[in-house]
C-alpha positions, 0 to 999 in steps of 0.5 A: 481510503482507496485510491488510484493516480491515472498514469502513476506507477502506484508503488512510487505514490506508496513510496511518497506516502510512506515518505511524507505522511503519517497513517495508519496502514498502507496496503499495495496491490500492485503497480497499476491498482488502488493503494488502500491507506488508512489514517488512525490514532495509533499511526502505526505505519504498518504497510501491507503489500498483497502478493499474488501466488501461483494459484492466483489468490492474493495474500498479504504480507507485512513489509518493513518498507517499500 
């Protein structure tokens, strides 16, 4: 599922995510964009944060915590 808080800084709701529940895998895109988290049988809790390079694209890098 995607999602978006109105005027909630994103990588704080992820925090609280990654704190509270148990899913599967957590992607941020950045402060003010959806957070995508993805609940299934192995709640393997990876969290992938999409980093923007010089050029512009975004890349995903597996973090160990937020």
């Amino acid at each position: 599922m995607d999602f978006i808080v109105g005027d909630e800084d994103m990588l704080e709701v992820a925090r609280w995510v990654v704190a509270n529940t148990p899913f599967d895998r957590l992607c941020l895109y950045g402060r003010d964009l959806p957070i995508h988290v993805s609940y299934g049988p192995d709640r393997s809790r990876q969290i992938v944060e999409m980093r923007r390079t010089a050029a512009g694209r975004l890349v995903p890098r597996v973090v160990v915590g937020l």
